[in-house]
SEMIMI-122979 format. One line per field, with one value per residue (C-alpha): residue number from 1; residue in three letters; chain; z, x negated, y. Coordinates in Angstrom, 2 decimals. Example, Ala and Ser with C-alpha at 12.3 -4.5 7.8 and 13.67 -1.06 7.14 Angstrom:
<nodes>
n c(1, 2)
res c(ala, ser)
chain c(A, A)
z c(7.80, 7.14)
x c(-12.30, -13.67)
y c(-4.50, -1.06)
</nodes>
This chain:
<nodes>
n c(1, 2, 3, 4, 5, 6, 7, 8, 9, 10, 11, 12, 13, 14, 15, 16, 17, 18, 19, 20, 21, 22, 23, 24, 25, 26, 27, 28, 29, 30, 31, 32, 33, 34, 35, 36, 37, 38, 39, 40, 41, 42, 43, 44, 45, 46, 47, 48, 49, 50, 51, 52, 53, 54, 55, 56, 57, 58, 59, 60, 61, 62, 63, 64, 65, 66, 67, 68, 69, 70, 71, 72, 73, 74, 75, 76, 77, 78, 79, 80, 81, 82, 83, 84, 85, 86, 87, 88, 89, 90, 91, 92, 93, 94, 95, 96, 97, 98, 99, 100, 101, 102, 103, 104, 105, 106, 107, 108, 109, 110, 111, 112, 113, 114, 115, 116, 117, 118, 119, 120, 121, 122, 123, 124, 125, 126, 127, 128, 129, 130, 131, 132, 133, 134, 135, 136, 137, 138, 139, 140, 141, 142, 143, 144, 145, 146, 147, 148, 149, 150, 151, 152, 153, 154, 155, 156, 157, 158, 159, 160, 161, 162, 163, 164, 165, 166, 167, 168, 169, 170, 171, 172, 173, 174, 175, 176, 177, 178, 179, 180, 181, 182, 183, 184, 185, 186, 187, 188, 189, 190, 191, 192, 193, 194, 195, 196, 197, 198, 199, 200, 201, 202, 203, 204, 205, 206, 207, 208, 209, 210, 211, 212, 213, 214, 215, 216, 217, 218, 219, 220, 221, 222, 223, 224, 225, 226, 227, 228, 229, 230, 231, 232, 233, 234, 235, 236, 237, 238, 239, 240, 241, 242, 243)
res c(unk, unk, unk, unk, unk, unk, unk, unk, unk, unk, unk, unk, unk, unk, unk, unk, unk, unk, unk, unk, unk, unk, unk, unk, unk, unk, unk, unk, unk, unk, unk, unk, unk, unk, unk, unk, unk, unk, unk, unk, unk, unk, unk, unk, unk, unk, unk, unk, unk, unk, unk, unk, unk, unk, unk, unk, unk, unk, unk, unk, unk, unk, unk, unk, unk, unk, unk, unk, unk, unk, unk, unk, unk, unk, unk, unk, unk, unk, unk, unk, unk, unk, unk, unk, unk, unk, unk, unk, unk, unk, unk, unk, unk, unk, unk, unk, unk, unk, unk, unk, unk, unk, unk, unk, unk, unk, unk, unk, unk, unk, unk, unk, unk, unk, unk, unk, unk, unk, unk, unk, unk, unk, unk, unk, unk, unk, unk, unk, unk, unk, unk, unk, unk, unk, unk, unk, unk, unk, unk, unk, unk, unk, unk, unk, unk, unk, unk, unk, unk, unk, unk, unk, unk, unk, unk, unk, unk, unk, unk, unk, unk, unk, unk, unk, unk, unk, unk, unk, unk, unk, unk, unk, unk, unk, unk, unk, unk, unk, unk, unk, unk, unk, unk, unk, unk, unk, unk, unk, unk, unk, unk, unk, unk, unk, unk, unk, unk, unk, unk, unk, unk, unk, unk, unk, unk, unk, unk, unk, unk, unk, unk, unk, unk, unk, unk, unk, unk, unk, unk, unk, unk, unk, unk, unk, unk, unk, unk, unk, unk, unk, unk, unk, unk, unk, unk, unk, unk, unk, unk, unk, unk, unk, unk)
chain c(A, A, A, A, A, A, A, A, A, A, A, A, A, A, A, A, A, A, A, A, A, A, A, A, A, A, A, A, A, A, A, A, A, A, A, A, A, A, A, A, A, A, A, A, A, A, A, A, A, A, A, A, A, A, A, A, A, A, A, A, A, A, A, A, A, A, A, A, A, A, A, A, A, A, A, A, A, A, A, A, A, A, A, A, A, A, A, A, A, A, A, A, A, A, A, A, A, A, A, A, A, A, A, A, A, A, A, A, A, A, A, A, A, A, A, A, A, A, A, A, A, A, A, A, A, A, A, A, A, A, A, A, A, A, A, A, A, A, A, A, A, A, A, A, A, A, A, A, A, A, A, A, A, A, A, A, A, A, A, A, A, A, A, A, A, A, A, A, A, A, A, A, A, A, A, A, A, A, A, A, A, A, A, A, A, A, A, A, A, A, A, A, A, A, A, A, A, A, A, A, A, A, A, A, A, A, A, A, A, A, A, A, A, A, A, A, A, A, A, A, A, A, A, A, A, A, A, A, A, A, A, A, A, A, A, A, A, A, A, A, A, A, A)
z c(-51.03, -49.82, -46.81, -45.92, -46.10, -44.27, -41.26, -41.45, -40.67, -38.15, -36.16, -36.68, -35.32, -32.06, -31.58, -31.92, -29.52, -26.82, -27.01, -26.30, -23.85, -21.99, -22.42, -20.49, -17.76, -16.44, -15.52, -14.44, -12.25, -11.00, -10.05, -8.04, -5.95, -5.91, -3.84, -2.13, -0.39, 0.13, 1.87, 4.46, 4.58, 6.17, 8.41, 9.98, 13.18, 12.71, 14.99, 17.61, 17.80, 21.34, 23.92, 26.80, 29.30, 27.36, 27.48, 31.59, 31.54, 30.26, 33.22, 35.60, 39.02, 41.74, 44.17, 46.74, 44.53, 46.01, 45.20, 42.24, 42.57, 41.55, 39.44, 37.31, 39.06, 39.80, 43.66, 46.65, 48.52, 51.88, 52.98, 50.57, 53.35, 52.01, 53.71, 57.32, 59.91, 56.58, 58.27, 56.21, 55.62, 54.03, 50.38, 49.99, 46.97, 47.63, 45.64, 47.19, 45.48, 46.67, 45.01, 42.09, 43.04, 40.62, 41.53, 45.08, 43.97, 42.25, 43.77, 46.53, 47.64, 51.60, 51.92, 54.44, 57.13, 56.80, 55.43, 52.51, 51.00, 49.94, 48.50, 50.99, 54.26, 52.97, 55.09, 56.63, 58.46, 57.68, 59.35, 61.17, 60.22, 58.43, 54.79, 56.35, 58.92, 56.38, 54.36, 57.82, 58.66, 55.40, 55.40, 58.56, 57.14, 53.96, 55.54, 56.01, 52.06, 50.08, 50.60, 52.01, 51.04, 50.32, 50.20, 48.86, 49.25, 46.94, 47.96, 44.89, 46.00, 48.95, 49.38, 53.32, 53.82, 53.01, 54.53, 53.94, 52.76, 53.78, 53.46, 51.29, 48.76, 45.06, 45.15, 48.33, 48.33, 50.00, 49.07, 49.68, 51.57, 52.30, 55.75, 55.07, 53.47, 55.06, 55.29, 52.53, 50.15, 50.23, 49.70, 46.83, 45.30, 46.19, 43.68, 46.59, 48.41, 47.55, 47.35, 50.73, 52.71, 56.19, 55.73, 59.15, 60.62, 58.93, 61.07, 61.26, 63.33, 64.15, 66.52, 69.26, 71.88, 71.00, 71.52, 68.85, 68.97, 66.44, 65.63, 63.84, 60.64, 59.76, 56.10, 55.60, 58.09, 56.35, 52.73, 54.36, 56.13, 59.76, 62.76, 63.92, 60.53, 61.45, 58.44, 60.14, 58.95, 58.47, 59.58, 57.89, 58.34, 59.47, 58.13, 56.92, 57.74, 55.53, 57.32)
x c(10.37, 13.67, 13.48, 9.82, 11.29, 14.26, 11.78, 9.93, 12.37, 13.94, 10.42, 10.15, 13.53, 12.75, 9.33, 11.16, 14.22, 11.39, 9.50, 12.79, 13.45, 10.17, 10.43, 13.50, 12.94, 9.14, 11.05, 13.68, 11.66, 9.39, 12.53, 13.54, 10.63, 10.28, 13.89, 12.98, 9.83, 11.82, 13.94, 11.71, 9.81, 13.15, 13.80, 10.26, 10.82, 8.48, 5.68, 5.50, 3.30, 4.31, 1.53, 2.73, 1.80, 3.53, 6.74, 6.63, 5.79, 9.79, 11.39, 12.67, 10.95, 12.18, 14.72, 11.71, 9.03, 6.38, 7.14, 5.02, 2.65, 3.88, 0.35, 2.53, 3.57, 0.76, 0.18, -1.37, 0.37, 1.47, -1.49, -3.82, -7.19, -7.60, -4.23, -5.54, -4.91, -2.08, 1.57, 4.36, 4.87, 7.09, 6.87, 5.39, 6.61, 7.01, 8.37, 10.36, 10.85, 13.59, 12.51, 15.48, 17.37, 16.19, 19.71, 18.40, 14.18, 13.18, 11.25, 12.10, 10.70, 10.76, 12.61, 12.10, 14.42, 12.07, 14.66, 14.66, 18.06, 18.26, 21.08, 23.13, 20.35, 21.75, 19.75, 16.61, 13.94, 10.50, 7.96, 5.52, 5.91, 2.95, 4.34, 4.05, 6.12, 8.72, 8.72, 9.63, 12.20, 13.96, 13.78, 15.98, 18.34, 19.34, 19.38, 23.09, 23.41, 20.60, 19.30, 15.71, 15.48, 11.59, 10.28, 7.45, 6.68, 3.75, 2.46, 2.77, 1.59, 0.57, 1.67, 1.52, -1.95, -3.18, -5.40, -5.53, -9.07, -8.43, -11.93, -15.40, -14.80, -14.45, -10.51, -8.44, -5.62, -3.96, -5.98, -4.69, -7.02, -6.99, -8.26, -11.95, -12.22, -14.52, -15.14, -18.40, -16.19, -13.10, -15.42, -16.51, -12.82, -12.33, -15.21, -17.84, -18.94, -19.31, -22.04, -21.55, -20.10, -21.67, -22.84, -23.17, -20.26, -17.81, -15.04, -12.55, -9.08, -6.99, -3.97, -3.98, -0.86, 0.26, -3.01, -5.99, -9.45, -12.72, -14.50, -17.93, -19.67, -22.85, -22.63, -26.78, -27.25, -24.86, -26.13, -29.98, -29.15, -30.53, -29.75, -27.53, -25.15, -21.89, -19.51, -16.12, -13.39, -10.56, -7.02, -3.50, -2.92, -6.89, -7.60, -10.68, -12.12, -15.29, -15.84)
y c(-65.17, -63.79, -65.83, -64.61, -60.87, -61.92, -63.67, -60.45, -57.66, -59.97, -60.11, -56.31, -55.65, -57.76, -55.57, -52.65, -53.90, -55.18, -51.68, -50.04, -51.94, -51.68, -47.95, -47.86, -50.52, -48.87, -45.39, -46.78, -49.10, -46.12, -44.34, -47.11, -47.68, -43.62, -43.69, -46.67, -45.11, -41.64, -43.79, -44.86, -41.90, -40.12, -42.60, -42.41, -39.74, -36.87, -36.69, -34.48, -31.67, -30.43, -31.86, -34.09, -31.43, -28.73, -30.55, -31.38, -27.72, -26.93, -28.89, -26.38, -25.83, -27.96, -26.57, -26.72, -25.67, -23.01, -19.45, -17.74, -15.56, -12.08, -11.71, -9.05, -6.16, -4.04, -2.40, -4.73, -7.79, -7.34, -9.89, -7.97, -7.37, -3.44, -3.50, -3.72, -0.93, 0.25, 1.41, 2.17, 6.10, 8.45, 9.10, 5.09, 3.64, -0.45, -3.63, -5.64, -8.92, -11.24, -15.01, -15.75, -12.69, -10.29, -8.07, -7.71, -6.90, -3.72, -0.58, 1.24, 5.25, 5.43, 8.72, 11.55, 9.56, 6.86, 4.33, 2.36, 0.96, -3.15, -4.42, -6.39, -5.25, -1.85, 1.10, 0.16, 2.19, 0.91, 3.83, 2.51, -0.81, -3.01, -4.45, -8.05, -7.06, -5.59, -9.20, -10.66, -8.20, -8.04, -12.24, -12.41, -9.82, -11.79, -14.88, -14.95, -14.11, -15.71, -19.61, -19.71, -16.60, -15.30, -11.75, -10.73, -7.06, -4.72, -1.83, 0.39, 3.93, 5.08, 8.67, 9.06, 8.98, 12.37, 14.29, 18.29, 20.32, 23.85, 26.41, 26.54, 23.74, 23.67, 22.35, 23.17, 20.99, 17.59, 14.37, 10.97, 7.97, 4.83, 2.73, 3.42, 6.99, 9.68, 13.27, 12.97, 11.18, 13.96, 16.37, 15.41, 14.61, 18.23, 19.08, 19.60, 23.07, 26.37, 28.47, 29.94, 26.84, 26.51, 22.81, 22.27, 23.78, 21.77, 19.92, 17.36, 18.99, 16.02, 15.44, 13.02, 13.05, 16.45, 17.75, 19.25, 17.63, 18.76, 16.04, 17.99, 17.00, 18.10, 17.77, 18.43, 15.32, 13.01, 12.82, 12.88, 9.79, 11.06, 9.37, 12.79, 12.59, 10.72, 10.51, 10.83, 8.54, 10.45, 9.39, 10.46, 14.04, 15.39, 19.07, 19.19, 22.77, 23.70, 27.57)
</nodes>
């Protein structure tokens, strides 16, 4: 009997040393293949998310590489067509943009002499001349100081093309224009004609060689369309005389 009792809590013991053991071993083992897959899981290089075109995108430009476009800065390009027939004047306001040389671009305000000032061209006088011409001119001056050097230039404001409205209209007063604008179209910036305008005894008074010339608008004609209504295009400087 004693040895049946004996047998017993010798099997019971084992059970409960095997369950111990078995509750030790399966964490442990999870832990182990827990680190094991961390493990690789680090040494697996992260995808990447950057496209293949984004990253050619980083690599700098070529030494040779075409210029930008300046799609930025607000104003025409020199080779903009609404340009045509345009001469530099006083009062213009221009960008002139020297390709990688940002200390040599910036703005420029031709002043009453009619000269603009560049860094390293120093004084320049630009009157008369067309902004294309100005990007060649200004290339051969930096030449000596800049590599290939390539100007762009922007015509910001136009403030030398004016035209003056003196007589019957709403708004007397100095109007600027462009290559195309005409005597119908200034009238009606300045607010139109009065009450008591002659309409057909308006005028254009413009200066050719030193000398005055009246170039007539019959404003009635004009806005009817007849064959005898000529809409005058006005040039920098016309008085517009509405008796």
């Amino acid at each position: 009997m004693r040895k049946k009792i004996g047998a017993r809590k010798s099997i019971k013991k084992t059970l409960l040393a095997a369950m111990v053991s078995f509750c030790v071993m399966v964490p442990l083992a999870k832990a182990q293949s827990g680190s094991s897959t961390g493990d690789k899981q680090t040494t697996t290089p992260p995808a990447s998310s950057t496209p293949p075109s984004a990253a050619l995108s980083t690599k700098p430009a070529a030494a040779g590489s075409p210029k930008p476009a300046n799609s930025n800065r607000e104003g025409l390009r020199a080779d903009d067509p609404s340009l045509n027939g345009y001469t530099i004047g006083e009062q213009d306001v221009l960008d002139i943009d020297v390709w990688r040389e940002k200390e040599l671009s910036g703005p420029v305000v031709v002043r009453p002499d009619g000269k603009i000032t560049v860094p390293l061209v120093n004084e320049f006088y630009v009157i008369g001349l067309t902004p294309l011409q100005l990007e060649a001119a200004l290339t051969e001056k930096l030449q000596p100081f800049v590599t290939a050097a390539q100007v762009t230039v922007t015509v910001r404001e136009i403030n030398s093309r004016k035209v003056y409205v003196i007589g019957q209209v709403v708004h007397e007063g100095v109007f600027k224009i462009n290559s195309t604008t005409t005597v119908s179209q200034i009238i009606v910036q300045a607010g139109g004609l009065r009450e008591f305008a002659k309409r057909k005894k308006i005028y254009v008074l413009r200066t050719v060689n030193g000398k005055h010339i009246r170039l007539p608008f019959n404003y009635d004609a004009v806005i009817k369309g007849q064959a005898n209504g000529q809409d005058v295009v006005v040039k920098p400087d016309d008085k517009i005389i509405v008796p």
